[in-house]
Every structure is written in structure tokens, then in C-alpha cells.
C-alpha positions in Angstrom: 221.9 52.6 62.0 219.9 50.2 64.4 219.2 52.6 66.6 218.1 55.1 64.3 215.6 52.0 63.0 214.7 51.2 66.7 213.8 54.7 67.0 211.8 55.7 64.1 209.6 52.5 64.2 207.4 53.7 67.2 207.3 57.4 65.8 205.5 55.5 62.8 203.0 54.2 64.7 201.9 57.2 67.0 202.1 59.0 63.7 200.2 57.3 61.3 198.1 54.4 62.9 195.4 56.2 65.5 194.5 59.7 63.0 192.7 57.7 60.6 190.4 55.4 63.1 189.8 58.4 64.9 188.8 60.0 61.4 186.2 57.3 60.2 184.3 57.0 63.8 183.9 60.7 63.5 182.6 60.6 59.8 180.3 57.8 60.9 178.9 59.2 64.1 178.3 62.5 61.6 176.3 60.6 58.7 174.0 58.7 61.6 172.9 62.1 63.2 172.1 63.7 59.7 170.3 60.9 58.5 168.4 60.6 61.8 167.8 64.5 62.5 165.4 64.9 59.1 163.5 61.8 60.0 162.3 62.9 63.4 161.4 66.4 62.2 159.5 66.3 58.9 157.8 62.4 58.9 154.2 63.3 59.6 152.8 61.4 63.4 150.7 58.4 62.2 147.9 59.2 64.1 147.3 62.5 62.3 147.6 60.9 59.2 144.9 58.2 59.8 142.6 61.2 61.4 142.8 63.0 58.0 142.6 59.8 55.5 139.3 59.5 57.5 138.0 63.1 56.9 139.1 63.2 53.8 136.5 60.0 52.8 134.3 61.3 55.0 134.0 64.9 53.1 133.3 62.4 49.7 137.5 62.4 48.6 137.2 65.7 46.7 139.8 66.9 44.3 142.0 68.9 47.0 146.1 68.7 45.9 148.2 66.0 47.7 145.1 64.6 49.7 144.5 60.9 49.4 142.6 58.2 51.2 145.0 56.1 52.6 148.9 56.8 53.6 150.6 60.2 52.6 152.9 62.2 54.5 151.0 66.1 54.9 153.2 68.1 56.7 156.1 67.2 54.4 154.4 66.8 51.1 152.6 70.2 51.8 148.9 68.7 51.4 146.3 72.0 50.7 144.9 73.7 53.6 147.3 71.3 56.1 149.3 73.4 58.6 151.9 71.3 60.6 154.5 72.0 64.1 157.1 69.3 63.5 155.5 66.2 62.4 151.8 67.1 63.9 149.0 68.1 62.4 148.0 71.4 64.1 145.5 73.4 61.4 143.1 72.2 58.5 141.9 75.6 56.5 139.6 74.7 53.7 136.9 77.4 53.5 134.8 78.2 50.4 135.7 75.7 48.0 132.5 73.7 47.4 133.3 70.4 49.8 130.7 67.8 50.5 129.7 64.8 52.6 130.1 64.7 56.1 132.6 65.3 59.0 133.2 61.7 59.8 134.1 60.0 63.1 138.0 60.5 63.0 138.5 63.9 64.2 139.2 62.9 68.0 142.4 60.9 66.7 144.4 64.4 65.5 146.5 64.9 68.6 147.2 68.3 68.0 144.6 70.5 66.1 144.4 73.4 67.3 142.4 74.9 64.1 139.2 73.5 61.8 138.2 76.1 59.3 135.3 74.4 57.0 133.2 77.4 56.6 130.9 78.3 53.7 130.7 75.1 51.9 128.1 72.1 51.5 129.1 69.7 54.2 125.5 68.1 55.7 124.9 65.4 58.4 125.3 65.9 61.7 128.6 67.7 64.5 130.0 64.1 65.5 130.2 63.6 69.2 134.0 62.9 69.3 135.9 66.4 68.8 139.7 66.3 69.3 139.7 68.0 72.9 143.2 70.6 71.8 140.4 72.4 69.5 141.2 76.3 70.3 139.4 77.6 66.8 136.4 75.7 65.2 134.2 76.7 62.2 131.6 75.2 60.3 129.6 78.4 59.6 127.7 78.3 56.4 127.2 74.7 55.7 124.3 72.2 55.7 124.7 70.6 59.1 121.6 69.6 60.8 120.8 67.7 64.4 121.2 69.0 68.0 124.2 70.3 68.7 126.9 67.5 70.8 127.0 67.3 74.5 130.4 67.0 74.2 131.1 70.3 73.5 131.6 70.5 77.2 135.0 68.4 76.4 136.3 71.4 74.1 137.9 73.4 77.6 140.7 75.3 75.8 138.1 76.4 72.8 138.6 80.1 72.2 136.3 80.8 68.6 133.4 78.5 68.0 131.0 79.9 64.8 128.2 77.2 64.0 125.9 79.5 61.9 123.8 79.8 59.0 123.2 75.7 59.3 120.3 73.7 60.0 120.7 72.9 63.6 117.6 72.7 66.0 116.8 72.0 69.4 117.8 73.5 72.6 121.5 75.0 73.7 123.0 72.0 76.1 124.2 73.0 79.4 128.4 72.5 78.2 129.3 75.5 79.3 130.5 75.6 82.8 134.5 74.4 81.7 134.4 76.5 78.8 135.7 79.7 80.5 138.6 81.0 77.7 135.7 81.4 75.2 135.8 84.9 73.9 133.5 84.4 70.7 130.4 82.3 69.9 128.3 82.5 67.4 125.1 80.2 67.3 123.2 82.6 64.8 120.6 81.6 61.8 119.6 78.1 62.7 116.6 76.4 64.5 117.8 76.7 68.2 115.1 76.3 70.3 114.2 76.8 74.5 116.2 79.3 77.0 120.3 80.2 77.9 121.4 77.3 79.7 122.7 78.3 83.2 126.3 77.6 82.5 126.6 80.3 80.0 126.9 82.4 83.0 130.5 81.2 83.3 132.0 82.3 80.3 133.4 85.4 82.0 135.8 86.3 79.0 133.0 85.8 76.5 132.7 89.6 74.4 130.8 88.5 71.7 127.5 86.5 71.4 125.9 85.9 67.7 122.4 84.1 68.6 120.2 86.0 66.5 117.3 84.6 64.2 116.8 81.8 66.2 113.8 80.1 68.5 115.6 80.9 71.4 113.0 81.8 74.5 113.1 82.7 78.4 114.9 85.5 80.0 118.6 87.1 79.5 119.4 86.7 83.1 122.4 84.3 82.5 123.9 86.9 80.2 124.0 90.3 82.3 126.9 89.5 84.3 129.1 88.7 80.8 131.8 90.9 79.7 130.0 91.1 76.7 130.6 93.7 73.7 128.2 92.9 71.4 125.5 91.3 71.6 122.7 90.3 68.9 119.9 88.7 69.8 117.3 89.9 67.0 114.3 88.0 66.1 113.9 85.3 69.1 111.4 84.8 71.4 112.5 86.1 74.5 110.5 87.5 77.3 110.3 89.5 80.4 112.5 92.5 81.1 115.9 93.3 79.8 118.3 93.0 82.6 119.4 96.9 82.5 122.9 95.9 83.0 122.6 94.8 79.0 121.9 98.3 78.2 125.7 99.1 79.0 126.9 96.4 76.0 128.4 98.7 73.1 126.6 96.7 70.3 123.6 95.5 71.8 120.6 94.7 69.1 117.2 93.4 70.8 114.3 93.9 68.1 112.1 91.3 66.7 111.3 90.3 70.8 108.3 89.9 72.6 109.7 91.6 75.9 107.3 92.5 78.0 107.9 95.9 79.7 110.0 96.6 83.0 108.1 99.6 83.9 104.7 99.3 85.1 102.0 101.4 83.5 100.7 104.3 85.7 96.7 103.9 86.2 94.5 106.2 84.4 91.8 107.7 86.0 88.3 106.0 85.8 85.6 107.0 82.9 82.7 108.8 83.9 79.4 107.1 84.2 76.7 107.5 81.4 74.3 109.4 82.4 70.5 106.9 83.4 68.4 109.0 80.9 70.6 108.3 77.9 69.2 105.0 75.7 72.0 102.3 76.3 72.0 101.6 72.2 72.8 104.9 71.4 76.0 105.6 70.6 77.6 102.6 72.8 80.1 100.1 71.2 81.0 97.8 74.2 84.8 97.0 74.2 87.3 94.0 75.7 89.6 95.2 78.1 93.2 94.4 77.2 94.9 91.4 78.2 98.6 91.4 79.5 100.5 89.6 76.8 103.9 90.3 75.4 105.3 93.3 73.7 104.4 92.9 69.6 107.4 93.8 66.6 106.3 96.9 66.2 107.3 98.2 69.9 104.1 99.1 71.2 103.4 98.9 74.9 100.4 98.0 77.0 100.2 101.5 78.5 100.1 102.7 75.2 97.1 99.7 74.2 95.1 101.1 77.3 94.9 104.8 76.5 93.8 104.5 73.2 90.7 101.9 74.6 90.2 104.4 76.8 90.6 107.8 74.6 87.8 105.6 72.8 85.3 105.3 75.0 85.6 108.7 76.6 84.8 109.6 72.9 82.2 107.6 72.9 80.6 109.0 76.0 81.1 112.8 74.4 79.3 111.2 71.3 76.2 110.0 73.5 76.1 113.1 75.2 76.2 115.1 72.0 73.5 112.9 70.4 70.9 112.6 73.6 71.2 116.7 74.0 70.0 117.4 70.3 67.2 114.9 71.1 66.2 116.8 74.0 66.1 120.1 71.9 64.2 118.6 69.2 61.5 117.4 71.5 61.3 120.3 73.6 60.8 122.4 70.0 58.6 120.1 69.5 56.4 120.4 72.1 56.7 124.8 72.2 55.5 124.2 68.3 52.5 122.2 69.8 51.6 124.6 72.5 51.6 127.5 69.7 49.7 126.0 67.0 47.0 125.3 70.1 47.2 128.5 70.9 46.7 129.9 67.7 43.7 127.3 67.3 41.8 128.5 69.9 42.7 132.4 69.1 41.0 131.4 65.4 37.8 130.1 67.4 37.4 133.5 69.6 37.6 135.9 66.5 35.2 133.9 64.7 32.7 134.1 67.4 32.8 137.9 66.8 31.5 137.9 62.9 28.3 137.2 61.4 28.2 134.1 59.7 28.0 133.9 56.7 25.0 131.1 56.3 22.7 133.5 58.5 22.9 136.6 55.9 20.1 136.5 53.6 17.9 134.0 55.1 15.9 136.1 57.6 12.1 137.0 56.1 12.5 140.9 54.4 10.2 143.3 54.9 7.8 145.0 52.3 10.1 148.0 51.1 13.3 147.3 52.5 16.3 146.7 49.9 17.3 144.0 49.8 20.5 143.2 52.1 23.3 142.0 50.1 25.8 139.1 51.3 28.6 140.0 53.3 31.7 138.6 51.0 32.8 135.4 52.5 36.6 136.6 54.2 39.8 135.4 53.2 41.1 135.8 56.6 39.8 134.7 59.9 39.5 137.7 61.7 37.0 140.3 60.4 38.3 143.9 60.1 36.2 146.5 62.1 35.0 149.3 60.6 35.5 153.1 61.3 33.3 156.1 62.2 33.0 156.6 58.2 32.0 153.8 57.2 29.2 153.5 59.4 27.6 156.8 59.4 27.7 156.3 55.7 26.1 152.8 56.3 23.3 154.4 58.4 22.5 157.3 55.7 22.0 154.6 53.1 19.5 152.8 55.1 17.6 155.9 55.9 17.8 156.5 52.4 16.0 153.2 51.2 13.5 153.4 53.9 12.2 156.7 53.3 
């Protein structure tokens, strides 16, 4: 029986002592890992939380679920519009719903943002100068912003999408462009931009769209021909000189509203004739400018076209003046044949009336004793006297030998 006893005491130990310590470390080192994996996945980086307490202020703490000024936890508590990879911050989506204020000076401190979506709303002031740099996606389209936009746009180098229009923004593009090469859309459109294309726009060589229409936007489209561009608006600016004819080849390209001035020079017209010395210099003769080389108007019309109507004009003119000084000739030399007839005729009047008896003579010479009496000759309605025939006379010398005898 001792033996038996000496024996089964160590079997108790192996058998019961080491399973249950073994057990409990296992349990414990279990319950530490679960309560430390949800901790390191869902608790939102401090850093993002401060950047969006400060936006939130900025934009004037409107009613948006979850948000609050101070504190919070987005990503797990789900805040509106917050999009979240593990405990950062990586999209804010908040268009159309009426926000306010400003944009605040916080938005450099989110560490990961990769979207800002604030279009069509009422946000004013100014695009602040510190922009968190992993920005792929940024729009502020439809808003109330006003200023110049920031130098450091030039920071933004993995920006894909940028739409700033329909705000009040004025002054000229900066020159931010040269890092900026994985920029496929940008749209600038509907604001007060002023000057030309800076030169670093030339190296956005995956840029496909370009949105700067109604704008102040002036000098040449040089910077742009080289672009892989696929449409391309540029309406209502006030750009110049010739289109580079590799933009011609852009799908979507829309130009109008432009003073460009033509790339084809006008073919000379051939010289007007010379008025002719004997025609009066205020007949006729409306002396006109000759055009000036200025920019294409709205309407499309080019100086070529300007310089055939001023001369279609004046050739018209000079067919008037010739019309006009030929029917004054005719007239005066009509004029002078009527003269030379009615002389003419004059002086045939004076012949014939040498060739009749006047009238005042008949009657007044002394009769004889016995004669009868000669009677007037009646005074002639006509000038010329009609001669008489063999008749009349022989009867004219019967009846004198008649009274006499």
C-alpha cells in the first residue's frame, strides 16, 4: 500500500497542477489582444480630429449629425459626409446643403485627406494658403469664395481633380503648375481671372480637360497646344493672336466670344481707279478712314472682309460720280445745240421779214387823182409771207386796169 501511495502522488501532480496555469495565461493573453485589436483600428488619429473641430467652426458649426466643436470620435461615431481608412480621416463630402462661413486654417493638419467635396453652397472668404499636401480631389465649385487664388497650390503634387468655379475669384493664374503633372481635370471657369496661361501649364501632360471659360483671361494659347487635351472651353476671354492649329484637333474645343486676330493674311486687292481731273471733287465723294488692324469682333468678322466692303464702297462711289458728271455733260451740250437753234431760227425770222412789205409803209404814200384807193395788207400771223400764184396776180393786174380806165 505505500508503494501504491508513493506512486500515485507524482501522477497527481503532472495531472492536475500544470493544465490549469497553462489555461489562465492563455485566457489572459486572449482578453489583452481583443481588447487591444478594436482600440488601434476604430479610435479616430487625434490630428484629424483637431483638423475637423477646426473646419467645423470655421464653416459657422452648422447643424450637420455627429459634428461638434471640440472632441468626438468621426470615423467610429459615423459623423455626416466623414469617410475614414482605419482611424484616418481620408474624405469630407458635404455638397449642396446650404453651409456657411469660411474654410478656416486647419486643413493642412488632416494627414490623410485624399477628398474635399464643398461644392454648391455659401462658403465666402478666401482658399487658405495651407492645403493638406495628400489632397488627390478638391472642390469648392459654386460657392462665394473671393481673393487670388494661393501660391501654394504648387504644394498640391499628387492633385488629380481641382474645380474652383462659379466663385468670385480675380486676379491672374500663378505659375504652380510645373509639379502638378497627374492633373487630368481643371476647372477655373466663371470667375474674375485675369492676365495670360502661366508657362507651367505646359507641364500638365495628362491634363484632358480645361474649364476656363467666362473669364478675363488674355495673351496667346501657346502653353496649351502641346496638352493632351479633350476638351477645351475657352468661351468669352480675351485672348488674342492665332489659334495654335494643333488645338483644332481637341474633340471639344469651344473658342467664341474672342478677339483672335486671324492666322491667314488677307490677299491685297487691286488699287481703285483714279477719278477722272474734270469731275468736281464735291460731287458725289464721301472721303473714308482706312481700317485699322485691331482684333477680331464677337460676331466673327475678319479684316479682309472690313476692307472689301470700304472698297466695294468707294468703287461705287466712283461709278456714282461717273454717272452724275456724264448727265451733266449731256445736259449742257443740249443745252448749247438748243442755243445754236433758237439762233438759228432768229436770224432765219430776220431774212423772211426782209422780203415783205411792211406793214407801216402801206397807205402812207401820197395817192393819185383817180386811183382807188389801196387797201392795207392784213397784218400776218406768221412771219413768213406766203407768195402768190400765177392767178392771183393776173387777177390783181386786171383789177388795177379796171380802176384806172
Amino acid at each position: 500500500m505505500d508503494a501504491r501511495a508513493a506512486m500515485s502522488k507524482p501522477l497527481r501532480s503532472v495531472r492536475v497542477a500544470p493544465p490549469p496555469l497553462a489555461a489562465r495565461a492563455a485566457v489572459l493573453l486572449l482578453l489583452l489582444l481583443l481588447s487591444a485589436l478594436p482600440l488601434s483600428l476604430t479610435y479616430t488619429y487625434e490630428q484629424d480630429v483637431f483638423a475637423i473641430n477646426g473646419l467645423y467652426t470655421a464653416l459657422g458649426s452648422p447643424s450637420l449629425p455627429g459634428w461638434v466643436t471640440n472632441g468626438g470620435d468621426p470615423c467610429v461615431e459615423n459623423w455626416q459626409g466623414v469617410g475614414c481608412a482605419a482611424s484616418n480621416i481620408t474624405a469630407i463630402t458635404l455638397n449642396g446643403i446650404s453651409l456657411g462661413g469660411q474654410l478656416g486654417n486647419t486643413l493642412a493638419n488632416f494627414t490623410s485627406i485624399i477628398t474635399l467635396e464643398l461644392s454648391n453652397n455659401n462658403i465666402g472668404g478666401t482658399i487658405p494658403d495651407n492645403l493638406p499636401v495628400t489632397i488627390q480631389r478638391f472642390f469648392l465649385s459654386g460657392n462665394q469664395l473671393s481673393g487670388s487664388l494661393p501660391s501654394t497650390l504648387s504644394t498640391l503634387t499628387l492633385l488629380t481633380d481641382m474645380s474652383l468655379s462659379s466663385n468670385r475669384l480675380s486676379g491672374d493664374i500663378p505659375d504652380v503648375f510645373s509639379a502638378l503633372t497627374g492633373l487630368i481635370n481643371l476647372d477655373f471657369s466663371s470667375n474674375n481671372l485675369t492676365g495670360p496661361l502661366p508657362p507651367s501649364m505646359g507641364n500638365l501632360k495628362a491634363l484632358t480637360t480645361l474649364h476656363i471659360q467666362d473669364n478675363q483671361i488674355s495673351g496667346t494659347l501657346n502653353v496649351l497646344q502641346d496638352l493632351p487635351l479633350k476638351d477645351l472651353n475657352i468661351q468669352n476671354n480675351l485672348f488674342s493672336g492665332p489659334v495654335p492649329p494643333k488645338l483644332f484637333n481637341v474633340p471639344n474645343f469651344q473658342r467664341d466670344g474672342n478677339p483672335f486676330n486671324t492666322s491667314i493674311a488677307p490677299s491685297p486687292l487691286p488699287a481703285a481707279p483714279a477719278p477722272s481731273p474734270s469731275l468736281s471733287p464735291s460731287i458725289g465723294h464721301v472721303p473714308s478712314k482706312e481700317p485699322t488692324k485691331s482684333p477680331d469682333v464677337p460676331n466673327g468678322n475678319s479684316p479682309a472682309s472690313g476692307n472689301h466692303t470700304i472698297w466695294t464702297v468707294k468703287f461705287v462711289g466712283y461709278i456714282l460720280v461717273g454717272v452724275v458728271s456724264a448727265v451733266v455733260i449731256v445736259l449742257m451740250v443740249m443745252f448749247c445745240v438748243s442755243k445754236h437753234k433758237d439762233r438759228k431760227s432768229k436770224k432765219e425770222i430776220r431774212k423772211s421779214k426782209k422780203d415783205v412789205y411792211p406793214k407801216n409803209k402801206i397807205g402812207r404814200e401820197p395817192q393819185r387823182l383817180g386811183e382807188a384807193k389801196i387797201k392795207e395788207v392784213p397784218e400776218m400771223k406768221e412771219h413768213l409771207v406766203k407768195p402768190m400764184n400765177t392767178v392771183e396776180k393776173q387777177l390783181q393786174m386786171w383789177f388795177l386796169i379796171q380802176v384806172r380806165s
